[in-house]
C-alpha positions, 0 to 999 in steps of 0.5 A, spaced: 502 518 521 498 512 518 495 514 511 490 508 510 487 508 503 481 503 502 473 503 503 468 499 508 461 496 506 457 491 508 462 485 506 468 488 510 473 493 511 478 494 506 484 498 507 491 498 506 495 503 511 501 505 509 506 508 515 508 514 513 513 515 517 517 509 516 515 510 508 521 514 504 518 512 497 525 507 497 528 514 494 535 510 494 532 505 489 530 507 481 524 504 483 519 503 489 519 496 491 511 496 493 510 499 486 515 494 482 512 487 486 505 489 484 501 486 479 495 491 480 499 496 479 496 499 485 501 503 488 504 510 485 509 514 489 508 521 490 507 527 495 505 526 502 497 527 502 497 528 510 503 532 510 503 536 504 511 540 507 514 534 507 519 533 501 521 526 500 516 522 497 512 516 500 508 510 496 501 511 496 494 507 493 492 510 487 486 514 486 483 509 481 483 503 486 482 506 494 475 503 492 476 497 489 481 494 493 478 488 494 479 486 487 484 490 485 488 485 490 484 479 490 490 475 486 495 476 491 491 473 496 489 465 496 483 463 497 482 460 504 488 460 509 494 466 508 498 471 512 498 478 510 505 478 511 506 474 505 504 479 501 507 481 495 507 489 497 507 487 504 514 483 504 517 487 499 517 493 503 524 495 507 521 499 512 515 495 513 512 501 511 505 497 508 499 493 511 493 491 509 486 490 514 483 484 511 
């Protein structure tokens, strides 16, 4: 399942999808490598929202910035052209689990 946190306003649509599926919270890792690259401190790993049996954790955005993400994330994104691939948490993913709508 595709968990998308984020808003839409009149400037955009702003949401960051984490595929739950292929997420595992880097359980093998001491730390999720989305939460250690993150210099907004905008993931946290936790229980599945959309699939609350599910007992391993996935990463997730937390609560505080699902609707500021714009800002939250405006410093990993350079002004004018970009990949999204080359984000932080985009790249640092293993199961290229994240991806961002904007």
């Amino acid at each position: 399942m595709i968990a998308q946190y984020g808003y839409r306003d009149g400037s955009g649509v702003y949401y960051i999808s984490i595929d739950t599926d292929l997420c595992d919270g880097c359980t093998s890792l001491p730390q999720p490598k989305c939460v250690e690259v993150c210099p907004a401190g905008v993931f946290e790993v936790g229980e599945d929202e959309i699939d609350p049996f599910r007992e391993e954790p996935v990463a997730k955005v937390k609560e505080e910035h699902r609707k500021k993400l714009r800002f939250s994330c405006a410093q990993c994104k350079p002004a004018g052209g970009w990949d999204v691939n080359e984000l932080p948490c985009v790249k640092s993913c293993p199961k290229n689990a994240i991806s961002h709508s904007w």
